[in-house]
N, C-alpha and C positions, 0 to 999 in steps of 0.2 A: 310176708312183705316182699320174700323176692319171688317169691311165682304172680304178685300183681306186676311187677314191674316187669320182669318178662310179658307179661299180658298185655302192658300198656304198648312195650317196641314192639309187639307183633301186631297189635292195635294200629302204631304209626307206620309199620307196611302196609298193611291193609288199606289205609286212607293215603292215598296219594294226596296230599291235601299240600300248601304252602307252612312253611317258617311261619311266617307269619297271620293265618289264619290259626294255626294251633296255639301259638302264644294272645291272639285275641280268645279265645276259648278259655284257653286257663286263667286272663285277666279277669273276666267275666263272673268264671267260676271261685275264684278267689272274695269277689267283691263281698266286702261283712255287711251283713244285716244291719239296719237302724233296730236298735232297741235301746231301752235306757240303760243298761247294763253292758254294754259294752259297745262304744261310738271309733274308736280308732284304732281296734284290732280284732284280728278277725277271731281268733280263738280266748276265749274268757281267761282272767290272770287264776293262779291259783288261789284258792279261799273264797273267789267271788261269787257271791249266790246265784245262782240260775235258776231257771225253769227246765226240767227234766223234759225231754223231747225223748220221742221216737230214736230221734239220732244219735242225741247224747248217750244212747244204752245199746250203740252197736260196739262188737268189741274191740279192744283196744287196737290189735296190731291193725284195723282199719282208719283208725285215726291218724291225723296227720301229728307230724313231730311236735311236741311240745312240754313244757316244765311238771305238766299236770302226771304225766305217765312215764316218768322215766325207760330208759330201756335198758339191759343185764348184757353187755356186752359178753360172748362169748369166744372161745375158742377157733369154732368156727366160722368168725364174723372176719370175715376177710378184705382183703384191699379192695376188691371190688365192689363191696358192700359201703366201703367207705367213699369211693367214687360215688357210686348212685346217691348214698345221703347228702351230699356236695350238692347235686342239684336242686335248683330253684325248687319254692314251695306251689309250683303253678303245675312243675310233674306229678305231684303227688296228689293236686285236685285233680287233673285230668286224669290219673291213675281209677281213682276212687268215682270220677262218672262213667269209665270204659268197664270197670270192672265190678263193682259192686250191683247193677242192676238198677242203677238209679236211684240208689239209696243215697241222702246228701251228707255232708259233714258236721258235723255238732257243731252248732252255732253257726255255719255257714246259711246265708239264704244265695242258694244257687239263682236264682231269680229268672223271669225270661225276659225276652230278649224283644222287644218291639219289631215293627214291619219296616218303620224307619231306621232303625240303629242295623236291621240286617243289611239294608239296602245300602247304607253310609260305609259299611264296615267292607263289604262284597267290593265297593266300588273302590275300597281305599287297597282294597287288597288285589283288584285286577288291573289300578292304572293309575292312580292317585300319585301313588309315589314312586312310578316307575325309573327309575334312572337310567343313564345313557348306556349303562351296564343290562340293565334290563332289556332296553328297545335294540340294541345290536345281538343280543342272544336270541330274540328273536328272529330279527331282520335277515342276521347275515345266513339260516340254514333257510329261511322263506324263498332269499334271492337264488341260493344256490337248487330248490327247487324250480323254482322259474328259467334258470340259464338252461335249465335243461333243452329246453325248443331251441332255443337262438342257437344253442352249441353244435344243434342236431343240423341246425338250418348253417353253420358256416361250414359245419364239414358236408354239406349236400354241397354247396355251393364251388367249394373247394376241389371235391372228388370232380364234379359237372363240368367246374368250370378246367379246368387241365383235360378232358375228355374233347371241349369241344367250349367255342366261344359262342355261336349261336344259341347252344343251349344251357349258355351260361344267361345270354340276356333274356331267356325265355322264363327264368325261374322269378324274378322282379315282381314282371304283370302277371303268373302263374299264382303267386304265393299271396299278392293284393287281392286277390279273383276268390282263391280259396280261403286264404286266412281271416281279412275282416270280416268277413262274417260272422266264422266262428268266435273269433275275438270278439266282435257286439255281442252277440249270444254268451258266450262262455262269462266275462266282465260283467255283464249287467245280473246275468243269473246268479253270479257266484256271491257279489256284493248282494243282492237280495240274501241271501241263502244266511250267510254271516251275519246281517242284521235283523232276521228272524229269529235265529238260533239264541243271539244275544238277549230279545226281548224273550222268546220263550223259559230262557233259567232266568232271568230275572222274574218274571210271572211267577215259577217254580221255589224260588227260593221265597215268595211271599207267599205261598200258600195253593198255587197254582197246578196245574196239570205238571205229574212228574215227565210223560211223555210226550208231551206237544214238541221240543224239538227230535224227538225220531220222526215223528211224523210232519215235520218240516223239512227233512232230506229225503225223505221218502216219495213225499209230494214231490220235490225239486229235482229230484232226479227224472223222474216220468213228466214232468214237465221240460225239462231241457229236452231230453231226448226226442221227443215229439214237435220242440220247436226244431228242432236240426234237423228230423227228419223232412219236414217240410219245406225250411231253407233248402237244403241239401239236392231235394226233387227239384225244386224249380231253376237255382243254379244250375243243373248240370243236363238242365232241359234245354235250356237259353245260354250252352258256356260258348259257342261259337259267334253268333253275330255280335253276345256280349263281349268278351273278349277280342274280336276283330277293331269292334268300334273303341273300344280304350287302346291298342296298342298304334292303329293307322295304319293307313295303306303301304306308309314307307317304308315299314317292316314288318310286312304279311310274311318276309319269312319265319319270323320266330312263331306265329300261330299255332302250326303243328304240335311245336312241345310245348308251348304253353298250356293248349289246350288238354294235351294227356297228362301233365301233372297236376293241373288242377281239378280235372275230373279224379283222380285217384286219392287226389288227397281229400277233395269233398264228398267221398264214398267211408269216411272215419271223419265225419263230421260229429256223427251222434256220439262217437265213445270220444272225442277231445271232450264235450260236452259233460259228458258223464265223468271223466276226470277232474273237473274245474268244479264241479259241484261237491265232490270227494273231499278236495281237496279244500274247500271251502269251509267245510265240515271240522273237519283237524282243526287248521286254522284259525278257526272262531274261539275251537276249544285250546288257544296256544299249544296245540302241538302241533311243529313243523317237522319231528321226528319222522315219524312213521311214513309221510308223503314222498320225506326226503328219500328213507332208504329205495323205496317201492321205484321213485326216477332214478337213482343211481343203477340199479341193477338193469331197468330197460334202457337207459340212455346208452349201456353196457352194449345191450343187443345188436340196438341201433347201428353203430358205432361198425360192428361186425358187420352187417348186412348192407352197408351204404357200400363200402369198401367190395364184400363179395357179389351183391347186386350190378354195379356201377364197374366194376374196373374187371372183374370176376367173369361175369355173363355178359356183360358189356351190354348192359340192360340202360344204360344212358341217366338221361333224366328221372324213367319212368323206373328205373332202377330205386332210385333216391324217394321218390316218393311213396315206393313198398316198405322200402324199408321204415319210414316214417311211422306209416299207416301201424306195420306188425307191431310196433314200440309201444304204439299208443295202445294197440288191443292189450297188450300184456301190465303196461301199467293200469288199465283199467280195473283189471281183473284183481290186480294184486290187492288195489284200495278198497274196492266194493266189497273184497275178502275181510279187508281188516275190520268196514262197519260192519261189517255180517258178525264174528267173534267177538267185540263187544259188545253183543245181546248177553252174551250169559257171566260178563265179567258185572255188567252195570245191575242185571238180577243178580247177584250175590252182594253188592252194596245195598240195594233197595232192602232187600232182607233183614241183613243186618239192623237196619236204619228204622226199619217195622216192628223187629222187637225191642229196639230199643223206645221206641214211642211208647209200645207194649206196658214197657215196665216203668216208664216217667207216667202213665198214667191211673200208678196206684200211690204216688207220692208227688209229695211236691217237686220236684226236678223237673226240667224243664231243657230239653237239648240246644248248647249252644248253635247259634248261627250258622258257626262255618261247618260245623261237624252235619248238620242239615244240607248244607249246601255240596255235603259230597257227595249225593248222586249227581251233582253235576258236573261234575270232573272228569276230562275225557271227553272226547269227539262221543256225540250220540251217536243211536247204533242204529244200522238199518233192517229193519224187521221184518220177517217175509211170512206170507205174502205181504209184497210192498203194497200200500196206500195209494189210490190213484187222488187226485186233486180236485178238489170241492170250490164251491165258488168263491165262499171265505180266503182260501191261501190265494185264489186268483188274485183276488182283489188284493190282498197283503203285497201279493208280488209285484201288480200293476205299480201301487205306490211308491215301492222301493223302489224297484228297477226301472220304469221310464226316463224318472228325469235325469239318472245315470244313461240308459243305453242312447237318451237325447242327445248327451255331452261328449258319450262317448263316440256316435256315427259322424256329430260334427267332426269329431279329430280324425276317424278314419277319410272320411270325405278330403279332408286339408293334405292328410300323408299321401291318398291315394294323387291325390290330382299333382303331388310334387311328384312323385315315382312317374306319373304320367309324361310329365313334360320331358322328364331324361331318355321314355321310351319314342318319343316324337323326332329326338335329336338324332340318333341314329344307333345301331344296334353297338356298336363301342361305349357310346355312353351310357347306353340301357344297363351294359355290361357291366360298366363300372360301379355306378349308381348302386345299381344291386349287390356287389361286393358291399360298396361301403356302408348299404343300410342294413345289411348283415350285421355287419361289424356294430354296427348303431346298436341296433336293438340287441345284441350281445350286452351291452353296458349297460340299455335302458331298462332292461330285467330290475338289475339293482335297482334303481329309480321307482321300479312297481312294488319293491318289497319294502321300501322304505314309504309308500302310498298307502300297502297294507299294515305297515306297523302303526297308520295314525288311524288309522280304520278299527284296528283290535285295541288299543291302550286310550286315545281319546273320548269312544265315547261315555265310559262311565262317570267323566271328571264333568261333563256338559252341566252349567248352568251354576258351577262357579267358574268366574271370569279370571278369577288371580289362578286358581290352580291348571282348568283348562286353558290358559294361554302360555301359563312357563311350561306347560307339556308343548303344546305344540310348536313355541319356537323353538325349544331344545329339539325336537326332531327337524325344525329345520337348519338348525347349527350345523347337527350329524349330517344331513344330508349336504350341507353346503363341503364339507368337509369329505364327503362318497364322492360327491360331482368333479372339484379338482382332481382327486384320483383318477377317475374317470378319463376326464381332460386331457392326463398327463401320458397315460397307458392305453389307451384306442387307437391314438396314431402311431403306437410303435410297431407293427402286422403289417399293413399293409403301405407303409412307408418301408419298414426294413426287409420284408418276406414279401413284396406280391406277388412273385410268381408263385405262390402258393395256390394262387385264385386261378393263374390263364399265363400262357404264354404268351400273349399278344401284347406286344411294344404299345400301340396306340392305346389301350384299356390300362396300362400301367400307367402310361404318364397323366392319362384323366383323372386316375387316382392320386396321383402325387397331387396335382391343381386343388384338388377337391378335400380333402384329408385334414388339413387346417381349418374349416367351416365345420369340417362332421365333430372335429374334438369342440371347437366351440359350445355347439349345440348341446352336447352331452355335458358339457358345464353347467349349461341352467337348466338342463333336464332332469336331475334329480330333485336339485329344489324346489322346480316350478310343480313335479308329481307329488313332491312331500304336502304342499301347502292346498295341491289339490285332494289327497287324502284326509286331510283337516277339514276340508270344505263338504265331501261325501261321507265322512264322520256325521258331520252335522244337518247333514240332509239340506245340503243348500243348493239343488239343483237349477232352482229358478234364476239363481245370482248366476251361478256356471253358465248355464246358458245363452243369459242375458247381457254377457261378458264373454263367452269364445264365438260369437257368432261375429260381430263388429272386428275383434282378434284373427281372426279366420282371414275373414274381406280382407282385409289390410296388412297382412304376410301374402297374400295373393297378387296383390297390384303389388307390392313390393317384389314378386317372384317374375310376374311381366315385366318390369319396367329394368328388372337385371337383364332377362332372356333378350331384351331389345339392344339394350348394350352391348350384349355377345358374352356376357358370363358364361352362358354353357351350363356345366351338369352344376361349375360354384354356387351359380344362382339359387336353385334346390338350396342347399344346407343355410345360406347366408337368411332366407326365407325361415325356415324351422329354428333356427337361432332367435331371430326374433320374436318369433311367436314365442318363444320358452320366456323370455327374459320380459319382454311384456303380461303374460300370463301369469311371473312369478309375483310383478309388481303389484299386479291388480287383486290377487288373491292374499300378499302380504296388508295389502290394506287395509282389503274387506276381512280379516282375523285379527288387527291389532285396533280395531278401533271399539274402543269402550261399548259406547250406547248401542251400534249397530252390527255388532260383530256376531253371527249365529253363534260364538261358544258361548254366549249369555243364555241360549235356551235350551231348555233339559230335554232331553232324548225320550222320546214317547214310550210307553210299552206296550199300547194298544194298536190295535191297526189304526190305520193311518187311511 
């Protein structure tokens, strides 16, 4: 008895599996047979006639505790014997399915387990009942890989801008030039990537291909890579008259560095690419662990190299954006390392999970659900030689990712043309502008990780209404609750430190003006991402789109009709304020309404 129970807790190393996925296993396994001899417990009383089974005449010390077989307490029956017997009778069915070979228990009918009870049980155990405790253990290691850019981009910003004020307002339209891009590309792939991955262990756990999601990042990797290489060539074909024409003639001086940070930084177009898809991968599989460590160590780099690039070699701008570039090659390499090493962790599960079918298939037993569902545990792995892309994933990807990278080019288009107007005004405000949309998007990281917490825990609950909608406003309580945070601690930088940013008087006091509008916005910026995550959970692009476009228009005439006033860089923020706090409204809506609300419809599994 105790070499099985050692067997079982090396058993429960073995499976990285949930609390509660193993306690559904042994409920399961527990559940008594219908017969007429015994209706309300699972093991027959003593005296009662039975029917000799197979099972009934395995030997004793494999049966579970009971009046029929007393036991001889001995000498050597210690405290910790006495611990292990204390536990529930649900350890010692799962004992006797890990270890016996599939042999079942006398009188037990192990039973199986339907395609629907897998799929009820999967879903209750990856988001059903997730709690605020759940979604913040998520969240806040997701956010804190996300801040890693913005943190990269306020100390480039920071180093730059104290080196020199020109080439501090050169970094604004430099990083709009290089960044959205890879932002549409990288967001629309990565959200594709995650709900592929989703559908494929769901497919999986019903009987489906065990490796359709390896070969759903395998594909998506060679497909990002190939779209950035192409974006990439054509940007830095066309970055000069592009670039002249969004900054304007009244500050053709910043074009020089504008133009060589964003050529360098969209030369590590394809490996941001291949990070966000990496990372996407994890992610799906709730682990923020691994992606986290891999940024901490290169943001680590970074950090070092902006400092002896910039201030060091006095390498300027172009400094800042090597350094960027080197960062990102090294976390590349780290992640692609870690799907490469789970090939041969995920074949040692597969195995195990092989003979164990092996041996349910000379008896009645039948593997529970979740114990099934642990080859899917864990970011799938990347296999080499990598898989190139077939028309099928195209098409899976088209579906996903459109009416995402639709939603997402209108938003870049709206941020771009506000950063525009501050570069029109004059290089001071350009200057500033860019400080504080730094600072911005430092905060609005959190905001994306609370985006992707409704993205991974949503959509399994899709299609009931009472459960998927008290998830998704409890994640927009959380987030209403990150947002005031937010609010309160963004203006305290560049209100109490900006010469951190520049020495120049006139770029500080635009900031002071301006700083009260940028914490607004960041108020309803996490809410208005949360409820827009609820909305790309549910694949509701058409409503998105059909709603930020009129949204758009009209934070725009709102943005002219300030600039005519003479608000200045105010105008910009007091504009993205309202877009947030209208966006939030319209999307609170369209999710709390009964009959019309996309969380009434159940999440596909098939392509789309």
């Amino acid at each position: 008895r105790a070499v099985i129970r050692r067997r079982v807790r090396r058993a429960k190393t073995t499976f990285p599996t949930t609390t509660a996925a193993m306690h559904g296993a042994c409920a399961r396994a527990m559940t008594p047979a219908t017969t007429p001899t015994t209706t309300s417990r699972t093991f027959a009383r003593p005296g009662t006639p039975t029917t000799p089974t197979r099972a009934s005449m395995m030997p004793m010390r494999l049966v579970s505790k009971g009046p029929t077989f007393p036991r001889r307490r001995t000498a050597t029956h210690d405290a910790a014997s006495d611990a292990v017997d204390a536990r529930a009778s649900a350890d010692d069915a799962l004992s006797v399915s890990v270890t016996t070979g599939g042999m079942p228990l006398a009188g037990v009918d192990m039973g199986s387990t339907t395609e629907e009870d897998a799929r009820e049980e999967g879903a209750e155990a990856a988001a059903g009942d997730a709690s605020t405790k759940d979604l913040l253990r998520f969240t806040l290691p997701t956010m804190l890989i996300w801040l890693a850019e913005p943190l990269l981009s306020l100390v480039d910003t920071s180093v730059v801008g104290l080196a020199s004020t020109l080439e501090l307002a050169a970094i604004a339209p430099g990083s709009v030039y290089a960044g959205y891009p890879a932002y549409l590309i990288a967001a629309g792939l990565a959200m594709a990537t995650t709900t592929m991955i989703a559908q494929d262990r769901l497919l999986a756990a019903k009987g489906g291909a065990d490796d359709e999601d390896e070969r759903t990042v395998s594909m998506s990797l060679v497909t990002g890579i190939v779209m950035a290489l192409v974006m990439s060539t054509f940007l830095i074909a066309a970055h000069r008259p592009l670039l002249a024409m969004y900054i304007g003639a009244a500050n053709i001086g910043v074009l020089p560095h504008a133009s060589a940070y964003s050529v360098i930084r969209l030369l590590s177009l394809p490996i941001g690419i291949a990070i966000a898809v990496a990372e996407s991968a994890f992610l799906a599989s709730k682990d923020p662990w691994t992606p986290l460590k891999a940024v901490v160590l290169t943001t680590t780099v970074n950090l070092v190299l902006d400092i002896w690039f910039v201030t060091g070699l006095g390498w300027g701008i172009r400094g800042a954006a090597w350094a960027t570039t080197i960062s990102q090659v090294c976390t590349a390499i780290l992640l692609i390392r870690a799907l490469i090493k789970r090939g041969p962790e995920i074949d040692k599960v597969r195995t195990m999970l092989k003979e164990n079918a092996q041996r349910a298939s000379t008896s009645n037993f039948n593997l529970p659900a979740e114990m099934r569902s642990l080859r899917n545990v864990g970011a799938p792995a990347l296999r080499l030689p990598i898989r190139m892309p077939d028309m099928r994933f195209l098409q899976r990807v088209r579906s996903i990712a459109a009416p995402v990278m639709c939603v997402l080019f209108i938003k870049c288009v709206f941020v771009g043309w506000i950063v525009r107007t501050a570069t029109y005004i004059s290089p001071e405000a350009s200057a500033a502008n860019g400080v504080l949309f730094t600072v911005y998007f430092f905060f609005a990281v959190i905001g994306d990780g609370v985006s992707q917490a409704s993205q991974t825990f949503l959509p399994p609950t899709l299609g009931d209404f009472d459960k998927a909608s008290k998830l998704a406003f409890r994640i927009l309580y959380v987030a209403v609750g990150i947002g005031i945070f937010n609010a309160l601690v963004s203006g305290f930088v560049p209100i109490n430190f900006p010469y951190l940013f520049t020495t120049s008087p006139a770029v500080v006091e635009l900031m002071f003006k301006a700083t009260p509008y940028m914490c607004a916005a960041l108020l309803a910026h996490t809410s208005s991402m949360a409820s827009e995550g609820c909305l790309l959970a549910c694949r509701d692009g058409a409503f998105m789109v059909s709603s930020y476009i009129p949204n758009s228009i009209l934070s725009i005439v709102t943005l002219n009709f300030l600039l005519a006033q003479g608000w200045g860089v105010c105008s910009s923020w007091i504009a993205l304020t309202q877009f947030h706090f209208v966006r939030l409204f319209i999307n609170y809506i369209r999710l709390g309404s009964r009959k019309s609300s996309p969380l009434n419809k159940e999440l596909g599994v098939g392509v789309a």
